[in-house]
N, C-alpha and C positions, 0 to 999 in steps of 0.2 A: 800948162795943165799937167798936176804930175801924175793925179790919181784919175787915167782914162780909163782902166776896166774894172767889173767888179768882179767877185771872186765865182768860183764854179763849184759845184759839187754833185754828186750823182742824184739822181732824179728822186732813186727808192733806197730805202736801205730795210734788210729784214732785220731782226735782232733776237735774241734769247739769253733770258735770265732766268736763273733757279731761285726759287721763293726761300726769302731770307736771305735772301744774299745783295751786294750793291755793283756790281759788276754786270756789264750788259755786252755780249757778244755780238758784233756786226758785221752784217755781210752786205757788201762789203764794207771794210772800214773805212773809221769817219775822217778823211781829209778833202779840206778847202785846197785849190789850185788860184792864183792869182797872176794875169800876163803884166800885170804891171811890173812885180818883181824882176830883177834883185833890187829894184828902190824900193828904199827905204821907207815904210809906213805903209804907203800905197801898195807895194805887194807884199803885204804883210797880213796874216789871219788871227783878229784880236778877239773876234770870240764867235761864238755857237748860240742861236736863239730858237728857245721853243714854241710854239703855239698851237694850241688848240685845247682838247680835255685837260683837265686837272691832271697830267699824267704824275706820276714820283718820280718823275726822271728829270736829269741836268745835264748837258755839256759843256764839257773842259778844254781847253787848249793847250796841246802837248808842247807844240812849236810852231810859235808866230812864222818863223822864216817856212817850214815846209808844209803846216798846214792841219798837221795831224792832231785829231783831238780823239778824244772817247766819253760815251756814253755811260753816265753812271744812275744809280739809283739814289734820289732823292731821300727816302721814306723807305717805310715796312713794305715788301712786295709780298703779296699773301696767294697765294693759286688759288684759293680756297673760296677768296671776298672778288677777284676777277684774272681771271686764266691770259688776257690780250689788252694791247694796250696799242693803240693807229694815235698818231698828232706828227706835226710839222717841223720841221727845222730847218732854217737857213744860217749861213755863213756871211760874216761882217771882217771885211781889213779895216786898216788902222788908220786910214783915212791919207790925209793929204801932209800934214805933220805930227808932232804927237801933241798935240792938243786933239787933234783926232778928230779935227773936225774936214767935211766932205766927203765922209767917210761913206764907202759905195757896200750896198747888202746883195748873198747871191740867189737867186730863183729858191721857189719853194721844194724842200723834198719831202717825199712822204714815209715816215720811218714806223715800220708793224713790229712791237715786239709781244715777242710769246714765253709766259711764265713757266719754267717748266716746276714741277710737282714733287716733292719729297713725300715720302711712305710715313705722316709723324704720324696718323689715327691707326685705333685697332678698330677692328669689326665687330658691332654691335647689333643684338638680336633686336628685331621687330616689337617682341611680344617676352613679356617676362617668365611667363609659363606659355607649356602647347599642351590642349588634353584632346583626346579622344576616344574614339571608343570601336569595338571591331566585333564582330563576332565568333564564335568558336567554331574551325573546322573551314577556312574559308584562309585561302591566298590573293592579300592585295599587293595590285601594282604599286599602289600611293595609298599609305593609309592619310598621311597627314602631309603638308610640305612649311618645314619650319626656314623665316627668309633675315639673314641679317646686311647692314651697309654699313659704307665707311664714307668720314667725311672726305676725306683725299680726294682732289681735284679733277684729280688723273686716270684715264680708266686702267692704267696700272694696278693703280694702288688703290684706287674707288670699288674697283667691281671685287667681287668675291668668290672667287676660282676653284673652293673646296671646302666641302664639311664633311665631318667623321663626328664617329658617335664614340663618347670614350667611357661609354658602362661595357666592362666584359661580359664576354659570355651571354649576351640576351640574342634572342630570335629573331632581330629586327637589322636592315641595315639602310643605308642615307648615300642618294646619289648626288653629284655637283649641285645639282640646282635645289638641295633641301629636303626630294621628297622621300620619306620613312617610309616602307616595307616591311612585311613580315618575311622570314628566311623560310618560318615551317609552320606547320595548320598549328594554330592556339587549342588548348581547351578549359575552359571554366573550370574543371575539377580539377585541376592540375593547380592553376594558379589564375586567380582572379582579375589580377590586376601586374600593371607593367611600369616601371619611372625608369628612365633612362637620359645619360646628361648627353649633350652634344654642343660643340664647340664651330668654328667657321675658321676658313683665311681665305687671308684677298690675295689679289694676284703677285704682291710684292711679300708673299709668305708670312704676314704678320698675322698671330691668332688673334682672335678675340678675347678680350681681356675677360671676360665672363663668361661661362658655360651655360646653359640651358636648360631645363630640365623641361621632358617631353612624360606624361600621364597618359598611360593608353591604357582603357577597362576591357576586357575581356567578357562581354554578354553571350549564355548561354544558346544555343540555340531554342527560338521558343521553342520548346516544346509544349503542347497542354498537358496540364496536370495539375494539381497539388502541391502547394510548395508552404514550407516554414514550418514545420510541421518535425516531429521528434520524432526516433524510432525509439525510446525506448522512454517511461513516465512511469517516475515512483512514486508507492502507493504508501503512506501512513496508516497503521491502524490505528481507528479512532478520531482523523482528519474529516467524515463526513463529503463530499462532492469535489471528486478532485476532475476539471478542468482536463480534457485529453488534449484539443489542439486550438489552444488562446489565442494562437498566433499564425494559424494555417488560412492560405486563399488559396482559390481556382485559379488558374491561367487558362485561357480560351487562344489565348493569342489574337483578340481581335475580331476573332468573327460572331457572326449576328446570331446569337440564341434565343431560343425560346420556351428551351426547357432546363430546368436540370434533377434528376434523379439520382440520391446517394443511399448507400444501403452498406451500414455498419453491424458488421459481428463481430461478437468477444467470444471468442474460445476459451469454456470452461470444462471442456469435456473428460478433463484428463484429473479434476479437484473433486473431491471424494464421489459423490454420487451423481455427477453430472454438473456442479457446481457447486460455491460454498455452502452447505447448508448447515442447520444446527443439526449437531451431530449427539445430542443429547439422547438418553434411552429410549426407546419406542415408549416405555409406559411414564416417563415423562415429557418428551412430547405430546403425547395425546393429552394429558393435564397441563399442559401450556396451552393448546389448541381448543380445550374446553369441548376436546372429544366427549364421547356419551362414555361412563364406566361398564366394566363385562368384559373388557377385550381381553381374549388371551395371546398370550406373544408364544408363538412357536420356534421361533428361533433365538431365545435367550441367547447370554455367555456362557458358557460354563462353568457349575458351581453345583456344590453339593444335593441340591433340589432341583437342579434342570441339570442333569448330566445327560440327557438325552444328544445333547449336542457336542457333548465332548470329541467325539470319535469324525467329525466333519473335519475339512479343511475351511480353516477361515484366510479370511486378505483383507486383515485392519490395516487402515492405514494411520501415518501416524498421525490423523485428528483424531486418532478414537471413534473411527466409525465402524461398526460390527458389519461385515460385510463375509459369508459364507460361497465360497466356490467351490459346484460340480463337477466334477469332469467324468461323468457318468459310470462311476463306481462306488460312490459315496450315497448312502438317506441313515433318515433315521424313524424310530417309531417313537412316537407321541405317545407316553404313559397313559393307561385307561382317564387315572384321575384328573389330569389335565383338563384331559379333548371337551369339549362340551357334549352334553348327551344329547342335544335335542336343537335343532338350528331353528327352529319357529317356520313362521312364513315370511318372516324378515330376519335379515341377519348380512353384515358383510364382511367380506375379506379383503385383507391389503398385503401390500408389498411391494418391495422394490425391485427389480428385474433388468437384470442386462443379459442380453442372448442377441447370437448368429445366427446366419443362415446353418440348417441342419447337413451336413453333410447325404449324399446319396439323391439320387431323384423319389424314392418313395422312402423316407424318415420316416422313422417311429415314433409314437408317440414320446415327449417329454413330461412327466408327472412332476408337475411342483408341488402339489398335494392331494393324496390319496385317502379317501376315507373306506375301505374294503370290508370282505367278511376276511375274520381272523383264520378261520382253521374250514374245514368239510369242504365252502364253496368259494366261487371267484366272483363276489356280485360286487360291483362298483355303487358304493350308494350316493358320493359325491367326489368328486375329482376336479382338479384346474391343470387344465394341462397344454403344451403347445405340436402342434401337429402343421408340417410344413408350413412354419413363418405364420399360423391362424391359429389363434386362443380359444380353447374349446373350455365351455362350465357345462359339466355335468351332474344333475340333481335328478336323484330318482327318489320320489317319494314314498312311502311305506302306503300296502293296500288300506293300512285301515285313515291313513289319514285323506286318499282318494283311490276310487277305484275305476277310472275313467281314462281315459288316453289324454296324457298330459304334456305339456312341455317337458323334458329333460335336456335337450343337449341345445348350446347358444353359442354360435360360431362369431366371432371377427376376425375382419381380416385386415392387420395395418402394416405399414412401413414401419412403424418403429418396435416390433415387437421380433423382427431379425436386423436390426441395425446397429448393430454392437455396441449400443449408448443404456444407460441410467434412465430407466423411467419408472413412474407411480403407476403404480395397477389400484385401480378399485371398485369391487363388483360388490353393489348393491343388489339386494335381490329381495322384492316385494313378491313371493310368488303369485302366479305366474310370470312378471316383468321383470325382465334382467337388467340391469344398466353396468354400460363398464366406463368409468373415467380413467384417461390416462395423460396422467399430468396437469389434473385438473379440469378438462377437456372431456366434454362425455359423448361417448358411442353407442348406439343403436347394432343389438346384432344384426350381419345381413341374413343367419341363415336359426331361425330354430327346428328343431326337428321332436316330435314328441316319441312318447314312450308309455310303456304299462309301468304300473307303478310295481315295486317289491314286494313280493310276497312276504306276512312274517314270519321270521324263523329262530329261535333260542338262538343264535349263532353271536356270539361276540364280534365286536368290531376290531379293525386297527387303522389307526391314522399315521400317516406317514409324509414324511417331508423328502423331497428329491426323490420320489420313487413311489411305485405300489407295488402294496404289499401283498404277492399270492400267496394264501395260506392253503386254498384247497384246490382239487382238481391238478396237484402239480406230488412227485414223489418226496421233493423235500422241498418246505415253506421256501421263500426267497421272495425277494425283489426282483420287479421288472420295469420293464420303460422309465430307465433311468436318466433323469434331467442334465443337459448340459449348460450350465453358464453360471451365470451368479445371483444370490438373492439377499436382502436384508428387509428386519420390519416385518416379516410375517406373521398378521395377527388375524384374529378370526371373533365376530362379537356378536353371538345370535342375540335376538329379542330386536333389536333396531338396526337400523341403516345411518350411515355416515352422512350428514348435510354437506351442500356444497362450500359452505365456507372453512367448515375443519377440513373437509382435503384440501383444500387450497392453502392453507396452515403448514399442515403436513407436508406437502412437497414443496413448500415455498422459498426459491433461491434466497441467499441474504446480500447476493451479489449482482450487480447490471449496472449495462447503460442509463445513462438521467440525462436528463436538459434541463439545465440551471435559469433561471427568468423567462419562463413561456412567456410572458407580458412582453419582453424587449421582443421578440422574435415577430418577424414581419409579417402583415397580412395576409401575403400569398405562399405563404410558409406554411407546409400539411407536412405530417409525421405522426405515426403510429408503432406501438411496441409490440411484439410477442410477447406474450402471458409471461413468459420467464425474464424479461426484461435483457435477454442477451442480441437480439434483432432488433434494429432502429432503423427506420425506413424516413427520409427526409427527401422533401419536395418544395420545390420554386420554380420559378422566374425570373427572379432579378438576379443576378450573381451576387450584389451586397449582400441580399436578404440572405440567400445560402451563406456565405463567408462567417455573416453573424451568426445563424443557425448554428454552424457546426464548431464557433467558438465555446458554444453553449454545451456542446455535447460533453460529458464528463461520467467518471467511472466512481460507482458509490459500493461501499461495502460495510451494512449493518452490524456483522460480526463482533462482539468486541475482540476476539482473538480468532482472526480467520486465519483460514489456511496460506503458509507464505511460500512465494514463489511465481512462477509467469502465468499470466493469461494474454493469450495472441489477439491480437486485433484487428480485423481487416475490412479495409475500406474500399467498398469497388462504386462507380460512379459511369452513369450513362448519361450524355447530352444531346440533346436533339433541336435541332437548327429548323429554321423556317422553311417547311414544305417536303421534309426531311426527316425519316426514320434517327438516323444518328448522323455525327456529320464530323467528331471530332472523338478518340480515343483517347479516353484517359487514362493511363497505367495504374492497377491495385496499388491501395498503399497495406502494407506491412508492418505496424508495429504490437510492440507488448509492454501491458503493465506488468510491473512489478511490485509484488504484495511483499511489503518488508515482514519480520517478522516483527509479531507484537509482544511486549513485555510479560515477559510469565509470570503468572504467582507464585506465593509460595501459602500455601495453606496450614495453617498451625490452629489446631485443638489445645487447650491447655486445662490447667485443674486440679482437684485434689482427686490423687489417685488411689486413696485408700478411706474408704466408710465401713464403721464398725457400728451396729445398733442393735439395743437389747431386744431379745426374742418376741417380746410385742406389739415393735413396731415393725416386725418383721414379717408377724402374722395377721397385722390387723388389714381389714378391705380395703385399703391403699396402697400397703406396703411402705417399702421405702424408695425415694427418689434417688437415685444415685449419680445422675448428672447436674445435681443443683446447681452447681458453684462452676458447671462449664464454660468455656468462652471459647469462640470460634474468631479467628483473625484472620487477615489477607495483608501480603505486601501490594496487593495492590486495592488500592481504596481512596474514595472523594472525600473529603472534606479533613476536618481534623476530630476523627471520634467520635462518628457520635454511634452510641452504646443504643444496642435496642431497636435500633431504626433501620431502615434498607437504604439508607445514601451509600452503601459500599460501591463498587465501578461492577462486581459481577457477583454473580448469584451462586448457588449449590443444586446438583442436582441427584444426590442421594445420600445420605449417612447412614453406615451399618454397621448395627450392634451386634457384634459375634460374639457367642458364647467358648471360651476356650476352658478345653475340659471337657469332660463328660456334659452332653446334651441336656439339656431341663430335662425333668424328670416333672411330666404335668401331674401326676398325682401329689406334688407337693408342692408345686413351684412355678412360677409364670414370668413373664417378662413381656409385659403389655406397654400401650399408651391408648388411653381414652381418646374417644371420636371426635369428642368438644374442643380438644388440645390444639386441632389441626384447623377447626372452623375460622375462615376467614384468609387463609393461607393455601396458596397452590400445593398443597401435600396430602400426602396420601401416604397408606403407612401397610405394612404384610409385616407377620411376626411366624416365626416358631418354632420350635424347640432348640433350632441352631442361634435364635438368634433374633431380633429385629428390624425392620428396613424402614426409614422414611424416604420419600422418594419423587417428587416433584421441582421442578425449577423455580425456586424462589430464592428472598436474598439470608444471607448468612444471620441475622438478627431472626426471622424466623424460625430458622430451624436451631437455634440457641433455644428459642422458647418453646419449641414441641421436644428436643430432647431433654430438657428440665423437667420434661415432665410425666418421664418414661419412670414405668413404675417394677420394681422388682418386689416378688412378695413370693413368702413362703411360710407355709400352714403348720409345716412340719421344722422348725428350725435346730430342734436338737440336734440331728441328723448331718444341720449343715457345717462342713468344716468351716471353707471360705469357699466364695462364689469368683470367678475372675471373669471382665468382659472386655473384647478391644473394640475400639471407636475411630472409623476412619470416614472422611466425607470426602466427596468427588466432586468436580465442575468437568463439564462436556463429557460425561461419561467415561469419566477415567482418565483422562488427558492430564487433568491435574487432581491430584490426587494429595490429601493431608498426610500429618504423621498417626501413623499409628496410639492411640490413648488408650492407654492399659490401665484399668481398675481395676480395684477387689471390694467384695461386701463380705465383711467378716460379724460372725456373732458378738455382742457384750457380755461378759460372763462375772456376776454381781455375786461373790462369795468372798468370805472373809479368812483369806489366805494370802500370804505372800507370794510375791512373785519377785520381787530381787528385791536390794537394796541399793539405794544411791546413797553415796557418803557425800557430806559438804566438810571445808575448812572447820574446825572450832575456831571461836571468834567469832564466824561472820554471821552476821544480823541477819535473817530471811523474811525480804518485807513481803506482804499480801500484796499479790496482782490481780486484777481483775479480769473475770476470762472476756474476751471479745470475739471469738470465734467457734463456727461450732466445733463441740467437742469431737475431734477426729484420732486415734490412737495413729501414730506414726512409727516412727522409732524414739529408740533411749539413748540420749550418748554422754552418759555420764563414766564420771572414774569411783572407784571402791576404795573405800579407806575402811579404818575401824569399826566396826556394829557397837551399836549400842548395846546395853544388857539386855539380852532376852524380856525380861519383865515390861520392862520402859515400852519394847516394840510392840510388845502383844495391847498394852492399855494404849499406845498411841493408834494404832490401827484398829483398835473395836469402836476406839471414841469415833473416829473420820467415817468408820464404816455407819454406826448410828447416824454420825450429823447428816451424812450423803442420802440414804435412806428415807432417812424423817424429811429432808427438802424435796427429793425427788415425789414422795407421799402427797407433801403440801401441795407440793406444783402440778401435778397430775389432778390433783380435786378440783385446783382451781379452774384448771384447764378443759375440765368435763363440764363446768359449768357455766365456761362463758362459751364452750363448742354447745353445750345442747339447744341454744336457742335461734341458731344458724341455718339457713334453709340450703338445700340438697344442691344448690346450684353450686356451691362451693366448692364443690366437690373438683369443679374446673380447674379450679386455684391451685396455687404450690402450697399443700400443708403442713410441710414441713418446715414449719418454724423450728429454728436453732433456739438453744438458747443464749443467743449472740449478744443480747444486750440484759442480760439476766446481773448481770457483775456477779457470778458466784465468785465468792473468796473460800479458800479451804487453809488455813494457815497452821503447822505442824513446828514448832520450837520446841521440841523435847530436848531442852539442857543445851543446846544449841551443838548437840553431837551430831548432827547429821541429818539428811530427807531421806524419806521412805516411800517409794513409789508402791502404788499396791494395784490390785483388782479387784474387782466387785463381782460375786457369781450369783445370776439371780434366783437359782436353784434353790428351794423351798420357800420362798416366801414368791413364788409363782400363782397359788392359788389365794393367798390373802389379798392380791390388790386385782386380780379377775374380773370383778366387779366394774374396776373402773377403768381399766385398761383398753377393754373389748367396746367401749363406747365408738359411735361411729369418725368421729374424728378425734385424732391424738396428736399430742405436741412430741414431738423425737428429742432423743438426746443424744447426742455425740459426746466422744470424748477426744481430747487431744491433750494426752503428756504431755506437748509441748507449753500447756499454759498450764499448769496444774500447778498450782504453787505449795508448798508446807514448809 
């Protein structure tokens, strides 16, 4: 027997391999031992056998004679798909010969091996973004914890040992295990929001192939309040309802309400007289307002007929609003003719008034208007005047119109009368009932006190503005209880009292708060205005319904050209929580609109600026019209022209005809406009001897058609050289203002004399034109060549002078008799028909030497056509050289 033993090998073997690789490390290593050895076969080790799992492993035999073999790797070894690998192996000799059969196997051993792990992954985030969010003013430990891994087998090269955040310079920083911190307090205002990239490595230093990006928002701390909301909203003029906060809500932060109260004011206190108003004249205001007529205005401009006010200080601003400042050295005295003589038992007074408290604990009286004895004594027979912060009206009645112990003096006492703002005064006075409204707003005196009534006495009066007047009882006249503050609009209009709806006119802002679709606005939504429209008071429950509510709020301004520049806006807001006075504070808001400015006009007069008409249309009961052919324009205007109509964008509120030159002289000469001219038209009209005024707010087509139809007439015309008048029209009371339009009315002088001579080429043919315009005398601008023969000119100019005579003769008869059968209404009409569609021809060819301009003097043959000239309506003639053809 040759093969008696079988082979040996150690019981266990451990082993280790690195993945990817085919080489397997053993401990101990792999040799078979055989005693049968050194024979041949039998101690000999022919191979290595595995058994058990599927392992990738094989052994190989190094050397049959000693035994030694090694473990290698089959297949792919992955760490990654199994880290361990346990199975069996025994050891086989060569048997008995080499055919190899009786061949003996040695016990089983058990072989562990372990994969060991290469670093091939990088580190891979969780999550492909991280957001979150923090609030402002607050230090976290861990805002967010961003986690990435690696496939690697090994916790080497598996686990993830370090992340760094690689955006410079941000406030945040990342510890081993991922989680992000702030460095320093955040804040909203500063910066909203935060992106920062961050990166990982595992424990075998490899980064991750991809970076991070980490979103952290930075939220406000709640505060309540207000939010979305503008501090500053532009105003167009002529935009109608502009939206203040479309886009504003409440924050509550949360808690339980059950009320909310908002209270919105626009400060206008600082925009001419308390806010935007129409800054138009007092006496056209009140003809806009459909006041009653009679009022006299005591505080005019200054101007040749009210100079009484010259010598004041005024504080216009630039809307053109007349505004007068006392600083109690300043009145003036109201001309006798002015003052009214007689105030009835009704009669009111108005005004605009700003005034302080009066310096001193016992003030003196302040007189805004004194009606005194002039000279001997110091008797008050009516006065408005303020006495410590309370408006005192004083009326003393004359004995004969009562002789009873009557009311005289009627006290109030308000806050706004020392509160250094713009208000409306107006004291109606039904005697014995006083009323004072202010702003609209009427007041009950608290205090009347009576009095005896005046005795009569021949004594003159004097009225006085900012002061009374002591004329007696004193060594030299002067003023005393001199008014401190400011006034405009001082007007005074016995016979009637003022309705409540023309005060309310009269003082009425053109500017306020509005709420756009009261219809959307929620059920339990309550809100009311002050009279002025500048307080808007808004109430709820639900926070939506408010949010909407005050979406709706918005700033309107009627003006077409209002005042531009800021109005302040402030919003203050009380909340009140369940069971709870208030529960949550919420900060004023602050903002202002802003009034752009609005497009100006430019106002242009245009026209023929020179009328020349014979002595009988000069003298007859009409006169002559000398603004026929006027046209009033605007660069700013709606539509495309239309003539005659009021579609313009804005109106006129005065046109004045000033006489330049020596004054009418009324015993010869007038410068009127009929009463009929104005009917149907907000106008109203004062003339004299300086001049003319029309004077109402209407639109620019109207006052076209009342100055067309102002009349110049003169009784005496021989007298007159030329007449010269300018023509200027206003909007807002002088704000904008037209060009000056200068005309002249010159006489016709119908005599049969030369007046130069115009030469033409010889040769050229001079055809007849027809005239189409009225005849207006201009200029001449011709050149002088050679004269004809004396003979030729005198038979050519007696002939023109005949033709012109004999047609003027005919047309005048005709003209009488198709006027005499015309009724008196006409009279409204413009009578002055031109002879603009007459086609007169006058044609002059004397030998084709030249034209001969001439004149016509109507002197002596004045009394032959008498007769029909002085008829009540006559057709005019003008002339214009420039169509006269010969």
């Amino acid at each position: 027997d040759f093969n008696k033993h079988k082979p040996w090998i150690e019981t266990s073997y451990h082993g280790v391999i690195t993945e990817n690789m085919d080489t397997v490390l053993l401990d101990p290593p792999l040799v078979a031992l055989d005693k049968d050895a050194p024979v041949p076969y039998a101690g000999e080790i022919c191979a290595f056998k595995i058994y058990g799992e599927e392992a990738p492993f094989e052994a190989v035999v190094l050397n049959r004679t000693s035994g030694e073999g090694v473990l290698q790797a089959s297949g792919p070894v992955d760490c990654e798909s199994q880290k361990e690998y346990t199975f069996i192996i025994q050891a086989y000799d060569c048997g008995a010969g080499p055919s190899g059969a009786d061949w003996k196997k040695s016990h089983k051993a058990v072989v562990h091996i372990q994969v060991d792990d290469v670093n091939e992954f990088c580190p891979v985030f969780r999550e492909p973004l991280y957001k979150a969010s923090v609030t402002e003013g607050k230090i976290y430990d861990s805002i967010l914890q961003v986690e990435a891994w690696d496939q690697d087998c090994s916790p080497q090269y598996s686990q993830i040992c370090n992340y760094e955040i690689v955006t410079a310079g941000t406030p945040f920083a990342i510890d081993r295990n991922g989680n992000i911190r702030n460095t320093e307090r955040l804040s909203y205002d500063k910066q909203q929001s935060y992106t920062i990239m961050v990166t990982a490595f595992d424990c075998g230093q490899k980064r991750a192939k991809e970076d991070v990006a980490v979103h952290i928002d930075v939220k406000p701390v709640c505060k309540p309040g207000w939010q979305g909301w503008s501090k500053r909203v532009d105003y167009e003029p002529g935009t109608g309802s502009r939206p203040l906060f479309p886009k504003m809500h409440i924050e509550t932060c949360g808690g339980p309400l059950s009320g909310v109260k908002v209270m919105l004011e626009l400060q206008t206190n600082h925009i001419g007289k308390g806010c935007d108003r129409e800054t138009y004249s007092e006496k056209s205001l009140q003809k806009l307002c459909g006041a009653a007529s009679g009022s006299t205005d005591l505080l005019p401009g200054p101007s040749s007929s009210t100079n009484w006010t010259a010598s004041l200080l005024t504080d216009s601003s630039r809307d053109s609003d007349l505004i007068y400042r006392f600083d109690g050295h300043q009145a003036a005295n109201v001309p006798h003719h002015v003052v009214p003589q007689n105030l009835t038992d009704q009669f009111t007074i108005a005004t605009w008034m700003k005034h302080g408290p009066s310096p001193g604990l016992r003030a003196e009286k302040e007189t805004l208007l004194c009606n005194s004895d002039k000279t001997e004594m110091n008797r008050h027979h009516y006065s408005l005047y303020v006495h410590n912060c309370r408006l005192v009206f004083l009326l003393r009645r004359d004995f004969t119109q009562v002789d009873t112990f009557r009311p005289a003096e009627f006290h109030w006492k308000l806050e706004q009368i020392c509160d250094k703002e713009w208000h409306y005064y107006v004291i109606n006075a039904e005697f014995p009932a006083v009323t004072l409204f202010v702003d609209g707003v009427t007041y009950e005196p608290y205090l009347v006190t009576d009095d005896w009534p005046i005795h009569t006495a021949k004594i003159d009066t004097q009225l006085t503005v900012g002061a009374c007047w002591q004329g007696g009882e004193v060594g030299t006249p002067r003023f005393t209880q001199y008014f401190h503050g400011s006034l405009s609009g001082l007007t005074i209009r016995p016979g009637r009292i003022e309705t409540q709806k023309v005060i309310s006119c009269l003082q009425a802002c053109k500017e306020g708060l509005d709420i756009n679709s009261l219809e959307s606005l929620g059920k339990d939504i309550k809100f009311h205005f002050n009279p002025a429209q500048s307080l808007l008071v808004v109430e709820g429950e639900d926070l939506d319904s408010i949010n909407t509510a005050m979406s709706k709020v918005s700033y309107i301004n009627s003006r077409q050209f209002p005042t531009p520049g800021l109005r302040r806006l402030h919003v203050t807001t009380a909340v009140q929580c369940f069971g709870e006075d208030t529960c949550l504070s919420i900060p004023e808001i602050k903002s202002v609109v802003m009034v752009l400015p609005p497009s100006e006009p430019r106002i242009t007069i245009a026209g023929s600026n020179r009328l020349v008409r014979p002595a009988n249309d000069l003298r007859g009961p009409l006169g002559v019209a000398p603004f026929k052919e006027l046209h009033i324009t605007s660069t700013v205007m709606k539509g495309d022209g239309f003539e005659n109509t009021c579609y313009v964008m804005h109106n006129l509120d005065y046109c004045d005809v000033l006489v330049i030159g020596e004054e009418l002289n009324p015993e010869r000469e007038s410068l009127e406009i009929h009463h009929s001219a104005l009917l149907g038209k907000h106008l109203d009209a004062t003339n004299s001897t300086s001049g003319i005024s029309i004077y109402g707010v209407d639109c620019m087509a109207h006052y076209e058609q009342a100055l067309r139809q102002v009349r110049y007439r003169n009784w005496r015309p021989a007298a007159l050289n030329e007449r010269k008048f300018r023509l200027t029209c206003s909007e807002l009371n002088g704000r904008y203002t037209s060009n000056g339009f200068n005309l002249e009315v010159g006489l016709m002088h119908l005599n049969c004399h030369i007046s130069t001579f115009i030469s033409a080429s010889f040769g050229v043919q001079q055809l007849p034109v027809p005239v189409h315009h009225p005849l207006m005398i201009h200029t001449l601008n011709s050149h002088m060549s050679a004269a004809p023969p004396a003979a030729t000119v005198v038979i050519v100019v007696c002939i023109a002078a005949l033709v012109v005579i004999v047609v003027i003769g005919v047309y005048r008869i005709h003209a009488t008799h198709q006027e005499g059968s015309r009724e008196d209404e006409e009279e409204v009409k413009d009578t002055e028909e031109d002879w603009d569609n007459s086609a007169l021809n006058i044609t002059v060819n004397p030998m084709e030497v030249g034209l001969l301009f001439f004149i016509l003097d109507e002197e002596g043959g004045e009394e032959e056509r008498e007769d029909v000239s002085e008829r009540k309506q006559k057709k005019k003639i003008e002339w214009d050289s420039t169509s006269l053809t010969y």
